[in-house]
DOLO-294239 format. One record per residue (C-alpha): residue in three letters; residue number from 0; x, z, y. Coordinates in nm, 3 decimals, padded with zeros to 5 digits. Each point is the difference from the previous one (the first is absolute). Layout:
N
NODE|type|seq|px|pz|py
NODE|ALA|NUM|X|Z|Y
...
! end
This chain:
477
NODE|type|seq|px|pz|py
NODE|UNK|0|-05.696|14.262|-10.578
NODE|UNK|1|00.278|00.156|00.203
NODE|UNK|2|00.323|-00.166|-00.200
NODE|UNK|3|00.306|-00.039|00.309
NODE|UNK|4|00.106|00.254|00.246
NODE|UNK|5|00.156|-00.140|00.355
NODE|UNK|6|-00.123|-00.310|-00.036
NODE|UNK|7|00.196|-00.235|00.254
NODE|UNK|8|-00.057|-00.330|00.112
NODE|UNK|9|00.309|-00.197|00.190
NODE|UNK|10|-00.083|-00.334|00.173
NODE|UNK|11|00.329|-00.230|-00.014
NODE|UNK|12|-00.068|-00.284|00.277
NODE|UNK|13|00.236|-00.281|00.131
NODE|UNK|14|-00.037|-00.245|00.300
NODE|UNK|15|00.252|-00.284|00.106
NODE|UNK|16|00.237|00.127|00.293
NODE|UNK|17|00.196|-00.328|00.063
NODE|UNK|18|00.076|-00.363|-00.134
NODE|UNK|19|00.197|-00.263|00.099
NODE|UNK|20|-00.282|-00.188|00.156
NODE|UNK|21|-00.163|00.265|00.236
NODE|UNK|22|00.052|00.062|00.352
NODE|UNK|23|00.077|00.320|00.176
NODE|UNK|24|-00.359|-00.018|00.114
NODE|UNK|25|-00.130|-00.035|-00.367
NODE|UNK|26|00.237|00.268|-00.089
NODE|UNK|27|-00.132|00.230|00.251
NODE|UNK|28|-00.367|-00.068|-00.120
NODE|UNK|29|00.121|00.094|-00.357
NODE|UNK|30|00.137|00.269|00.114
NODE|UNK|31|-00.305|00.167|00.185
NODE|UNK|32|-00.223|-00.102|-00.290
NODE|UNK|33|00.206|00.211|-00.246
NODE|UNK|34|00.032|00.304|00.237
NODE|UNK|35|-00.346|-00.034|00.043
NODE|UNK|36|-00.057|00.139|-00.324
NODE|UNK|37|00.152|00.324|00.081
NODE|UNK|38|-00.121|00.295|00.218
NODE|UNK|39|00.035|-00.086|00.380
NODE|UNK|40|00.196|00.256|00.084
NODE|UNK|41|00.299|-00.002|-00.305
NODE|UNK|42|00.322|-00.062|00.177
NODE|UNK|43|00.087|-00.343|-00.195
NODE|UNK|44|00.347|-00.141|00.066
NODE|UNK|45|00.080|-00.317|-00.081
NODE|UNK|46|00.356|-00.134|00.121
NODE|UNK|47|00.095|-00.374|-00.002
NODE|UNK|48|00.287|00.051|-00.279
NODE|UNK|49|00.061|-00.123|-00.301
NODE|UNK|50|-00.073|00.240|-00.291
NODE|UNK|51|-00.084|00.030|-00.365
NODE|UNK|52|-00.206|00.330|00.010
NODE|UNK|53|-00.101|00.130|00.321
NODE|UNK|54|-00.281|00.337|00.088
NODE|UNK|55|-00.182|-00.106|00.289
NODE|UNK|56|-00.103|00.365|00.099
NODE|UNK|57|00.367|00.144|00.012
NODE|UNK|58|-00.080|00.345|00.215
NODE|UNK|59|-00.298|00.096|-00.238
NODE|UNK|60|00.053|-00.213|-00.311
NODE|UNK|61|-00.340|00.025|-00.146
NODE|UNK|62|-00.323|00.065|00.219
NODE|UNK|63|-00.227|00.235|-00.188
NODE|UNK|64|-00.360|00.047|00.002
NODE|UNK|65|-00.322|00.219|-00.090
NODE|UNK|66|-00.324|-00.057|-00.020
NODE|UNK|67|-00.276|00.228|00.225
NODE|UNK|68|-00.045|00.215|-00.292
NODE|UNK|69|00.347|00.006|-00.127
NODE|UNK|70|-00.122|-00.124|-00.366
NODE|UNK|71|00.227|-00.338|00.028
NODE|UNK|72|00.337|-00.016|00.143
NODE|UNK|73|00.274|-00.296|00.018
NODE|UNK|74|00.234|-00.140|00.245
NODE|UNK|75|00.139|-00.380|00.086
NODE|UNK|76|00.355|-00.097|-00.077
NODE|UNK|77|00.061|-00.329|00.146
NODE|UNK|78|00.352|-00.209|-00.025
NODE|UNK|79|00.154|-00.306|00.046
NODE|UNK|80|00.152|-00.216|-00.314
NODE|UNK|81|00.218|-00.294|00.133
NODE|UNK|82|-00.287|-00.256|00.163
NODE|UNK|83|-00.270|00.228|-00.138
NODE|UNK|84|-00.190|00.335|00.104
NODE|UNK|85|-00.123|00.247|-00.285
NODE|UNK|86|-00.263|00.253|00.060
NODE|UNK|87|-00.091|00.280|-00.235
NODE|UNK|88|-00.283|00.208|00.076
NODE|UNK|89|-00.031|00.318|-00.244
NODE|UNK|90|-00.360|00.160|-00.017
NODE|UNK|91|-00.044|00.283|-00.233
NODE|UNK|92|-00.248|00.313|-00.113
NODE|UNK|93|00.127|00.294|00.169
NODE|UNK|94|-00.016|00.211|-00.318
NODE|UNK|95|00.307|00.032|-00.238
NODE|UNK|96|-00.184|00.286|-00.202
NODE|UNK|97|-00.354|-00.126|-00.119
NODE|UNK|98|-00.073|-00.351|-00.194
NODE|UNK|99|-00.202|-00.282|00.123
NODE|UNK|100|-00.220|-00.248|-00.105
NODE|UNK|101|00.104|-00.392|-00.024
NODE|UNK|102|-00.258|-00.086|00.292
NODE|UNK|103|00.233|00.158|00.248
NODE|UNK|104|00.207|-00.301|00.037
NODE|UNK|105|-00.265|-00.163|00.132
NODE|UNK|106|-00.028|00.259|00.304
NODE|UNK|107|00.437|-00.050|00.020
NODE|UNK|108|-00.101|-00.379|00.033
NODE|UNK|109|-00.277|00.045|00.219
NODE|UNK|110|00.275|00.229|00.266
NODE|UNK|111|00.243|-00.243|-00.053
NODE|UNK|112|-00.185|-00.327|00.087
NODE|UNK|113|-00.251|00.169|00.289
NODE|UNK|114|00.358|00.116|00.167
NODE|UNK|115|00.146|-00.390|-00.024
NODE|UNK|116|-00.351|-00.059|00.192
NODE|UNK|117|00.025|-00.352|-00.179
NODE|UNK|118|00.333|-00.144|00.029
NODE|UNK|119|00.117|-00.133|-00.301
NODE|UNK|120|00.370|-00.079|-00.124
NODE|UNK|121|00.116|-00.366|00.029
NODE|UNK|122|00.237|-00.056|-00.254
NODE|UNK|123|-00.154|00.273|-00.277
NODE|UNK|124|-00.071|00.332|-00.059
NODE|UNK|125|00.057|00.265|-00.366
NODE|UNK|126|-00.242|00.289|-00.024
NODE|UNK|127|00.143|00.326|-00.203
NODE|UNK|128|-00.189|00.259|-00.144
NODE|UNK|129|00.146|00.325|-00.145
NODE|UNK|130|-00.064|00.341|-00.103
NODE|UNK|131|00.080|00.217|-00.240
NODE|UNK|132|-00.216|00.100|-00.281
NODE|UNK|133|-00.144|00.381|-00.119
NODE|UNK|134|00.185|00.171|-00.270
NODE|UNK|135|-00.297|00.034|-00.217
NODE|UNK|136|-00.125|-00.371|00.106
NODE|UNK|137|-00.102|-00.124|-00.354
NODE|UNK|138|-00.045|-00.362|00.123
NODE|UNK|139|00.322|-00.274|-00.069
NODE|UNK|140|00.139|-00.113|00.303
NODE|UNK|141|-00.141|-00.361|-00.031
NODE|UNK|142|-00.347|00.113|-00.019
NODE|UNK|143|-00.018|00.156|00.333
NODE|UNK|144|00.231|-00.217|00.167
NODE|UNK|145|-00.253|-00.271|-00.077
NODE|UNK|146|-00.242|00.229|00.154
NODE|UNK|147|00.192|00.028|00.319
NODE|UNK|148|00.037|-00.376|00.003
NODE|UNK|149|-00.364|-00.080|-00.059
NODE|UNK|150|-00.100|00.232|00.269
NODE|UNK|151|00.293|-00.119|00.238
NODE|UNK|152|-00.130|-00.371|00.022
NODE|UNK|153|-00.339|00.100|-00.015
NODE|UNK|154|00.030|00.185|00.346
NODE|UNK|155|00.156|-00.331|00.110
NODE|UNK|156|-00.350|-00.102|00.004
NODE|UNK|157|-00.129|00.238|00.222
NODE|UNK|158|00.284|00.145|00.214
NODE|UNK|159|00.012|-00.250|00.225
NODE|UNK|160|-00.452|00.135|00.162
NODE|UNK|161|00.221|00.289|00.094
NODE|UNK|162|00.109|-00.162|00.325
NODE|UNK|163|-00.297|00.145|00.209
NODE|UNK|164|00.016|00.335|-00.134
NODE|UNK|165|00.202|00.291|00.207
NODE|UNK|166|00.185|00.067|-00.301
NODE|UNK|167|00.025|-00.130|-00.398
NODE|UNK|168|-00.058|00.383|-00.068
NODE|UNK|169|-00.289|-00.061|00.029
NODE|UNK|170|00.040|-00.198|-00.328
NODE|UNK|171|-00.143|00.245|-00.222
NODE|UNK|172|-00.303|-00.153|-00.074
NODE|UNK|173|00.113|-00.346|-00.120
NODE|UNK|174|00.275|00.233|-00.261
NODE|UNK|175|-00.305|00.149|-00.112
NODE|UNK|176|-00.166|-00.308|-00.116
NODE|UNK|177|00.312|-00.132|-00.119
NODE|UNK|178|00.074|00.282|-00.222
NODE|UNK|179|-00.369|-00.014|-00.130
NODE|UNK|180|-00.038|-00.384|-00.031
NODE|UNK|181|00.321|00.045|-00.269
NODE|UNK|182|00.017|-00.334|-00.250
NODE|UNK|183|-00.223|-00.189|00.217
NODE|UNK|184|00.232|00.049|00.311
NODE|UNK|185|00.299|-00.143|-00.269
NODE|UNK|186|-00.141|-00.266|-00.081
NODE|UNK|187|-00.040|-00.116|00.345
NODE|UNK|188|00.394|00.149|00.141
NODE|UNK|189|00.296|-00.175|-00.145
NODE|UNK|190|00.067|-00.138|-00.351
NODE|UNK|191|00.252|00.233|-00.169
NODE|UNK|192|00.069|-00.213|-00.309
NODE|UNK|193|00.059|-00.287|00.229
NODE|UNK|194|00.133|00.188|00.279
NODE|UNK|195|00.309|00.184|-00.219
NODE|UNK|196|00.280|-00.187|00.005
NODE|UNK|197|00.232|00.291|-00.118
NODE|UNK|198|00.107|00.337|-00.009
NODE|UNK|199|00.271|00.268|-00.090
NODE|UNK|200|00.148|00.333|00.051
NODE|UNK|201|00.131|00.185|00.286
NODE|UNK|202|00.126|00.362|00.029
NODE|UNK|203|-00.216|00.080|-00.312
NODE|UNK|204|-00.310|-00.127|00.123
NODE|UNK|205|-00.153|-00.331|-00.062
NODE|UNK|206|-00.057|-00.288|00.265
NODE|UNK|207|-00.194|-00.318|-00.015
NODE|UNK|208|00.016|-00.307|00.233
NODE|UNK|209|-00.351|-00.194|00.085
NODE|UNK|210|00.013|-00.410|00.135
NODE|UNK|211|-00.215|-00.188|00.119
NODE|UNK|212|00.140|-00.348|00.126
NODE|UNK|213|-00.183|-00.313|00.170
NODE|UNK|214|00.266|-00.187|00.130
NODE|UNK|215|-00.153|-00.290|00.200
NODE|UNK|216|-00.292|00.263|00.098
NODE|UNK|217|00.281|00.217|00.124
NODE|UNK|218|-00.129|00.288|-00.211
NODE|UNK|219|00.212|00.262|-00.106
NODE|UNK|220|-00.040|00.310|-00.082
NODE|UNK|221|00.228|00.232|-00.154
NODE|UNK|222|-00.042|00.388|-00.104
NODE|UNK|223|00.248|00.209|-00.171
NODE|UNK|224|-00.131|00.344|-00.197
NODE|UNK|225|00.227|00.264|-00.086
NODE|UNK|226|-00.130|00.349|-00.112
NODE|UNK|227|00.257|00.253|-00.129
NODE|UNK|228|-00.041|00.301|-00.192
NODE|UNK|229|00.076|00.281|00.293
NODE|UNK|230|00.166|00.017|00.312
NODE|UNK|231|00.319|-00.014|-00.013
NODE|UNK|232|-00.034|-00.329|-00.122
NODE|UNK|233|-00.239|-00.141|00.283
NODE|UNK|234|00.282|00.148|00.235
NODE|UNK|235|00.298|-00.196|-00.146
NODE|UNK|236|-00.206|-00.308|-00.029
NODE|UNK|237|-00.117|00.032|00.384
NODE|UNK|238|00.433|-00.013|00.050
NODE|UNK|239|-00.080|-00.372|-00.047
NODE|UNK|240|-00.193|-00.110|00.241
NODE|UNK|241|00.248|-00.181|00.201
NODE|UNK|242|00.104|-00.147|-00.317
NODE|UNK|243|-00.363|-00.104|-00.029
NODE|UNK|244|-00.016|-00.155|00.371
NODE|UNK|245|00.279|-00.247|-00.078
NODE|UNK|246|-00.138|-00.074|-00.370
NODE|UNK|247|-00.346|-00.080|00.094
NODE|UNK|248|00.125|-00.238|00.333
NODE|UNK|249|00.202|-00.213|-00.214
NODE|UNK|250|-00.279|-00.030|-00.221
NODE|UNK|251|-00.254|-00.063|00.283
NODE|UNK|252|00.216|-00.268|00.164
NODE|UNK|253|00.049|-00.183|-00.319
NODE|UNK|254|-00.350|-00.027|-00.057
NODE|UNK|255|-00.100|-00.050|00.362
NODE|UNK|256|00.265|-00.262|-00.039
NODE|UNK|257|-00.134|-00.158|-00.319
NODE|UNK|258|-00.359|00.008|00.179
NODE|UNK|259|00.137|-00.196|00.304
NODE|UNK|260|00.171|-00.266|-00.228
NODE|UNK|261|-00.357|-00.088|-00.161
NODE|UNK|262|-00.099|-00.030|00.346
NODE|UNK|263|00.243|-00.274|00.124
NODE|UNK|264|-00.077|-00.152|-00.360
NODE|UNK|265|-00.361|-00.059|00.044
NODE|UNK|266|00.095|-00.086|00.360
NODE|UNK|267|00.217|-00.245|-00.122
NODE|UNK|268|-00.210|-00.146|-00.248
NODE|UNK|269|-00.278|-00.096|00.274
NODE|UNK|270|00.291|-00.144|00.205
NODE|UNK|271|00.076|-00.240|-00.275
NODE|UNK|272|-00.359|-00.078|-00.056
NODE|UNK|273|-00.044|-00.128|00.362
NODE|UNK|274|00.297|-00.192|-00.020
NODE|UNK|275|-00.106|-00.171|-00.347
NODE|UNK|276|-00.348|-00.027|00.135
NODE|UNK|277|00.162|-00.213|00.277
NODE|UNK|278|00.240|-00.179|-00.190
NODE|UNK|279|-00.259|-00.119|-00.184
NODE|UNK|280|-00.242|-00.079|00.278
NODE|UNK|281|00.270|-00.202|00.190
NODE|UNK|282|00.006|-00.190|-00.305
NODE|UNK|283|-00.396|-00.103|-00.048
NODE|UNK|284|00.060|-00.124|00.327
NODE|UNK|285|00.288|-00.176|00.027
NODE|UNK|286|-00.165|-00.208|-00.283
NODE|UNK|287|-00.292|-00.038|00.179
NODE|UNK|288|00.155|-00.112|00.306
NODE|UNK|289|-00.092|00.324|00.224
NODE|UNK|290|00.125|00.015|00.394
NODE|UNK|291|00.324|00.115|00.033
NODE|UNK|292|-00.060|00.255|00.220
NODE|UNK|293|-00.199|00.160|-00.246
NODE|UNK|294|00.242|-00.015|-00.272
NODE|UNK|295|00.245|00.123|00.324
NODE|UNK|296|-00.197|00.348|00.009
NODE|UNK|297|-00.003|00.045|-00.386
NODE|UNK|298|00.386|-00.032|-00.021
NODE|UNK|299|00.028|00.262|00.329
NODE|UNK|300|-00.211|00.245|-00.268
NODE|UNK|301|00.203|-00.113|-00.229
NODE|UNK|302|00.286|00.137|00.185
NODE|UNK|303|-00.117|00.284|00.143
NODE|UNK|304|-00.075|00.175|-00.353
NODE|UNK|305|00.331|-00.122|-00.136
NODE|UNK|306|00.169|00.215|00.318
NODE|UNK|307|-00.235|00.315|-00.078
NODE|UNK|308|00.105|-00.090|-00.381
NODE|UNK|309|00.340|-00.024|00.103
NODE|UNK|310|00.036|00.335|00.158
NODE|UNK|311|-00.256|00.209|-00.209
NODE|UNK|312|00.186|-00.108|-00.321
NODE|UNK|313|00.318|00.254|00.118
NODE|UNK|314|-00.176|00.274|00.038
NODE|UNK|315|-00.113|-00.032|-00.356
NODE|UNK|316|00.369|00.051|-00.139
NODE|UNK|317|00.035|00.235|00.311
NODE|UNK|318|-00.224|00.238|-00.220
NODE|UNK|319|00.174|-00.035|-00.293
NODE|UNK|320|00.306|00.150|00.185
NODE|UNK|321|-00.227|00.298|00.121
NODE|UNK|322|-00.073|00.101|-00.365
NODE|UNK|323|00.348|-00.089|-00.132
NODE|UNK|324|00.154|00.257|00.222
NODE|UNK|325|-00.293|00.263|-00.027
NODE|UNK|326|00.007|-00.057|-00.347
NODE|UNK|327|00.381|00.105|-00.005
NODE|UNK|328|-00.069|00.304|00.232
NODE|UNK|329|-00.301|00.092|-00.276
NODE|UNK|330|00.227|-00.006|-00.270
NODE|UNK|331|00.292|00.224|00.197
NODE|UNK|332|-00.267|00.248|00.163
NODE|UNK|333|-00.133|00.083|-00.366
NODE|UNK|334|00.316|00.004|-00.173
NODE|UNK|335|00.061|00.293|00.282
NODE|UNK|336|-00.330|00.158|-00.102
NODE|UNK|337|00.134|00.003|-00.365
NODE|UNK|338|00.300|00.134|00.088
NODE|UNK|339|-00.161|00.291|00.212
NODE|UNK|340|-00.212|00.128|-00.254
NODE|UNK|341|00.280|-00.026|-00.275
NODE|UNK|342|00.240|00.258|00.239
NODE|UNK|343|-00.336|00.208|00.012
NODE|UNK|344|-00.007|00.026|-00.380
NODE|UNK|345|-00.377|-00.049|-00.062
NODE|UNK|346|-00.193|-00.235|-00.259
NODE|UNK|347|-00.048|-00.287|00.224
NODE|UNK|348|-00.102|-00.338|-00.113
NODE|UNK|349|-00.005|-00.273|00.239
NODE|UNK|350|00.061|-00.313|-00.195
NODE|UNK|351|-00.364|-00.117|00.103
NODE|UNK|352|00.050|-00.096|00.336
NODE|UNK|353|00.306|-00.217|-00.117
NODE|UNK|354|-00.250|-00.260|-00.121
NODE|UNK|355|-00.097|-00.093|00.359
NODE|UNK|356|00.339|-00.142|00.018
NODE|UNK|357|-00.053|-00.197|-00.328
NODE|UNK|358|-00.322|-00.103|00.155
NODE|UNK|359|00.135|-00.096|00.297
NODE|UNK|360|00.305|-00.216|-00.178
NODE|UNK|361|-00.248|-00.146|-00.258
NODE|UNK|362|-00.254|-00.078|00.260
NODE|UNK|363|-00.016|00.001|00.318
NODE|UNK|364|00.388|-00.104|00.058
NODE|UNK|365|-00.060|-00.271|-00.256
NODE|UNK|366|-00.336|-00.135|00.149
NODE|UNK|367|00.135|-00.022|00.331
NODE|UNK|368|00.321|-00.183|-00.089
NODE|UNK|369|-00.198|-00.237|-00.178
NODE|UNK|370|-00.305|-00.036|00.269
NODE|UNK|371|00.258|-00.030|00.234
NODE|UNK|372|00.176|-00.350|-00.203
NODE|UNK|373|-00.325|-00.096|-00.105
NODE|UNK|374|-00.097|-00.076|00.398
NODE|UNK|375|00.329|-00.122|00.094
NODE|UNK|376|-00.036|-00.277|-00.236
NODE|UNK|377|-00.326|-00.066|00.120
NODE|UNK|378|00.150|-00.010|00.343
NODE|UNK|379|00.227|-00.283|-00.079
NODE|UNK|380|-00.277|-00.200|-00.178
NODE|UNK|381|-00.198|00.045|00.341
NODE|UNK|382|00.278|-00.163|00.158
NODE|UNK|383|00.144|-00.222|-00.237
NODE|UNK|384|-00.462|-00.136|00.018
NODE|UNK|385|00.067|00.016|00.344
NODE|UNK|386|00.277|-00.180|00.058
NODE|UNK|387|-00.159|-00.310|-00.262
NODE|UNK|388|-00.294|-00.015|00.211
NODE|UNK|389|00.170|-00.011|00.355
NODE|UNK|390|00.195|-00.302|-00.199
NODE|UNK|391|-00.274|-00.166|-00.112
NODE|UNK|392|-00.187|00.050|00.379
NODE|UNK|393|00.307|-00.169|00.149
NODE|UNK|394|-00.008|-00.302|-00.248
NODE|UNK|395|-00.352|-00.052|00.031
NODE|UNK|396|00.074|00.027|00.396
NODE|UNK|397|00.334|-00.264|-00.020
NODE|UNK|398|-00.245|-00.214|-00.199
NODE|UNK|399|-00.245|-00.021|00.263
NODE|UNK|400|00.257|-00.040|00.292
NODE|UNK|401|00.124|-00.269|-00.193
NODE|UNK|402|-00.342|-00.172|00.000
NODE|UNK|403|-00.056|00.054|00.318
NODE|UNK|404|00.369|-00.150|00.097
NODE|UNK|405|-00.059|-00.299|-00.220
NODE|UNK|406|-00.331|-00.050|00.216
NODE|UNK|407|00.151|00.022|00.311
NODE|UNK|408|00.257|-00.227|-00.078
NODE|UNK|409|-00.206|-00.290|-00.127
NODE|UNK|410|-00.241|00.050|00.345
NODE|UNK|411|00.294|00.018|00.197
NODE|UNK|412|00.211|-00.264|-00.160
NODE|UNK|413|-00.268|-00.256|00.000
NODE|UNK|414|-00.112|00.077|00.351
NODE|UNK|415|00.371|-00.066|00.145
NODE|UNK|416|00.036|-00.323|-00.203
NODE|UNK|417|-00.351|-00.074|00.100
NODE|UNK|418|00.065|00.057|00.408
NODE|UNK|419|00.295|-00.190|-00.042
NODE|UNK|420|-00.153|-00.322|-00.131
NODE|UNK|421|-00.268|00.018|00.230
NODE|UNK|422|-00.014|00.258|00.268
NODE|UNK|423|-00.282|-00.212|00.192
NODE|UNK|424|-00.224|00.055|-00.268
NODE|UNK|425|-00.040|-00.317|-00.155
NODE|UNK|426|00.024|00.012|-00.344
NODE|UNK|427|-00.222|-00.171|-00.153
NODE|UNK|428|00.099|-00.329|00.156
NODE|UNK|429|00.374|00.090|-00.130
NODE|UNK|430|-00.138|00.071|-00.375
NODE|UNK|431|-00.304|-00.337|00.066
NODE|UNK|432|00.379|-00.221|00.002
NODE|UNK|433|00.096|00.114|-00.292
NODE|UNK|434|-00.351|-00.022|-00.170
NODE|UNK|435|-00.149|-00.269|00.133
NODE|UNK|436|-00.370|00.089|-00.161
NODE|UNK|437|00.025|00.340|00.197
NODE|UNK|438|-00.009|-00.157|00.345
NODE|UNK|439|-00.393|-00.041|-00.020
NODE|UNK|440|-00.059|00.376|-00.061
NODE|UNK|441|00.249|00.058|00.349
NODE|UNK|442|-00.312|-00.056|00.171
NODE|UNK|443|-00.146|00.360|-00.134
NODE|UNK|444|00.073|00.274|00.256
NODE|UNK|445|00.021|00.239|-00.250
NODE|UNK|446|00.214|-00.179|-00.269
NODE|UNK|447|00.260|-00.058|00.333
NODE|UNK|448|-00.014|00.327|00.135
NODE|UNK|449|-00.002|00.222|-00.322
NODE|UNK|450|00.064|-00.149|-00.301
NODE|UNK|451|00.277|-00.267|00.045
NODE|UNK|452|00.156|00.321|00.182
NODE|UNK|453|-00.017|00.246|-00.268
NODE|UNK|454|00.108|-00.191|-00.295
NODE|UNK|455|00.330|-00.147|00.209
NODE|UNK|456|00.030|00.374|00.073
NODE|UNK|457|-00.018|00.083|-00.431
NODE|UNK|458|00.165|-00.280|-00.076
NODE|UNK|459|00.303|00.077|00.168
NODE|UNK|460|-00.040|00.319|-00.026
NODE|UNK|461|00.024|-00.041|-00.347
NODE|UNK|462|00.306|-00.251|00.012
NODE|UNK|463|00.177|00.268|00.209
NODE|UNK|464|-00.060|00.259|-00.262
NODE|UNK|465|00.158|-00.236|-00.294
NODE|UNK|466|00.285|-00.043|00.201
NODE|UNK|467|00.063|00.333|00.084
NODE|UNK|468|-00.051|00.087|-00.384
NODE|UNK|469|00.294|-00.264|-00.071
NODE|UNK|470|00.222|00.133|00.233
NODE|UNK|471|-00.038|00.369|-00.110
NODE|UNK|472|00.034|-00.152|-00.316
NODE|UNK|473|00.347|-00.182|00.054
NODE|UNK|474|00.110|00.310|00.207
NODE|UNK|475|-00.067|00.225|-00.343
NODE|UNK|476|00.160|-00.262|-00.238
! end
């Protein structure tokens, strides 16, 4: 089943260079973790200016490769896009003359991913296959792309055992099995149905685009087919490829950015359940009279979640910029593309990947404006709960001071007035004048030494207290 000749397989990675928030030192790390995806000795330049489109190996350009035997070939074309870095790594048959079978693209992958030695994109990555098909190929275009495809994320399966082998030549076997395990290997590789999300023309040949999407997972993988009907097709087509580096970033970067934003959702979301939690708890037990200090550490939770709340809930709308103004550099970058292959007069049909931008609009945009409402009204509720609580706390806390004021005044009041009638301690004699039947019990130690005492000291204390009510009164009135 040998249906595409030069069958090619281009790797488009991308990797944060800078944001606001990172220091030099971060920078630096970024930096070395992207250039550690290329060959150690490429000259890569990478000058602190500002730029829209910039090759980071300006002497050479591209750095090619072989393989041992010379069967694969490729090179790495790396570049930097504003804040981002773009790799693409190219890995093809050496053979322009004789057809292959599908299962080749799972050798290309095999190349590709044992020379990355397993680093791995952080903001996204597009795989394209291409070829061109035989003259007297018989097979449509869709039936043997979905070949390529099945056998492509198949070898995803497998590619990454390589590692301890000198070389993913050395493939050969697991092709073999591939090619002979045929539906059965399908059924297990990607979902085509599922997978297609849309396809078109281009230079006369036919291409198809392949999704699969997991935001909160942080799962994305994207593949783009196109197989033309000789080469001089393939050859304008591959005039595109820096067209293709810019497409596929702004893609990547809107849904790294969409990914992100479910993140700082679901972060948000536990933030709020804390505080609730709290709010709640500090309730239960200011009803059922809990220590203070208790209901102290509960409010300190309380307001350390609301300050992670607080500065987490930017960075939500933060992302919503990111894929406003990716979206907008999409919509340009593809419009170029369109315009490109018009001047090149060719049957080119593009309008598929125009309904990622609906999607995006309709979706993601959408979803994240709303999420990002949605939790700042649930911020204020937090606060306006808060703020009720801390009220009610400080009642319930005047209340008791006033209590414990009222107290204190009767004790003291009736002590003073008490002292004053009799500091040498003879009360009962004092109170046996006025009730003559008392002056028998005088006799008991403890009714003159405690009791007499105390109730002159409430009795008083309480007289003092009316009169102090009467003045605040006439002071009010």
């Amino acid at each position: 089943m040998s249906d595409i000749i030069f069958p090619t397989l281009d790797l488009f990675l991308y990797d944060l260079r800078d944001a606001l928030n990172l220091t030099e030192a971060e920078k630096q790390e970024k930096q070395a973790k992207f250039r550690a995806k290329l060959p150690a000795d490429s000259k890569f330049f990478d000058p602190d200016l500002e730029t829209k489109y910039l090759e980071l190996l300006p002497k050479q350009k591209y750095y090619d490769f072989t393989t041992a035997n010379d069967t694969l070939e490729g090179y790495y074309y790396p570049v930097r896009l504003n804040d981002t870095y773009g790799l693409q790594i190219d890995c093809s048959i050496n053979n322009q003359t004789d057809p292959q079978t599908p299962d080749c693209f799972a050798r290309l992958r095999a190349e590709i991913e044992w020379r990355l030695q397993g680093e791995r994109a952080t903001l996204g990555q597009t795989w394209m296959l291409s070829g061109w098909l035989p003259k007297t190929s018989s097979k449509s275009y869709e039936y043997i792309a979905k070949s390529c495809y099945h056998v492509f994320q198949t070898a995803a399966n497998w590619s990454q055992d390589l590692q301890g082998v000198s070389t993913p030549e050395s493939s050969t076997k697991q092709e073999k099995d591939i090619a002979k395990s045929g539906a059965q290997v399908f059924d297990k590789a990607g979902n085509w149905s599922q997978d297609l999300h849309g396809k078109g023309s281009l230079f006369g040949g036919e291409v198809f685009e392949l999704w699969r999407y997991q935001p909160l997972n942080q799962v994305n993988c994207h593949v783009i087919i196109m197989l033309f009907s000789d080469q001089e097709s393939m050859e304008k087509a591959a005039e595109l490829y820096t067209d293709w580096m810019g497409l596929f970033s702004y893609r990547n970067k809107i849904l790294w950015a969409y990914s992100q934003s479910r993140l700082i959702k679901k972060t948000l979301v536990a933030y709020y359940k804390q505080v609730e939690a709290n709010q709640r708890l500090i309730s239960d037990e200011n009803a059922s009279s809990f220590r203070d200090q208790t209901i102290a550490a509960k409010l300190d939770d309380i307001q350390k979640s609301l300050g992670n709340y607080t500065l987490d809930l930017p960075k939500l709308n933060f992302q919503n910029q990111i894929i406003e103004i990716n979206l907008f550099n999409y919509q340009t970058r593809l419009e170029i593309i369109n315009q490109k292959c018009q001047k090149l007069g060719a049957d080119n049909n593009l309008e598929f990947l125009e309904t990622f931008s609906k999607e995006v609009k309709e979706n993601y945009l959408l979803q994240v404006t709303k999420d990002y409402d949605i939790m700042e009204m649930a911020l204020r509720l937090l606060e306006t709960r808060l703020n009720a609580i801390r009220s009610q706390i400080e009642l319930e806390k005047a209340e008791r001071d006033r209590t414990f004021q009222t107290i204190v005044t009767v004790v003291g009041a009736g002590t003073a007035v008490t002292a004053l009638m009799d500091f040498d301690a003879k009360q009962c004699e004092t109170v046996s004048t006025l009730i003559p039947p008392f002056k028998k019990s005088c006799d008991n130690p403890w009714i003159n030494s405690v009791i007499v005492p105390v109730g002159l000291i409430l009795i008083f204390g309480v007289i003092a207290l009316c009169f102090k009510k009467i003045l605040s009164g006439s002071r009010l009135g």
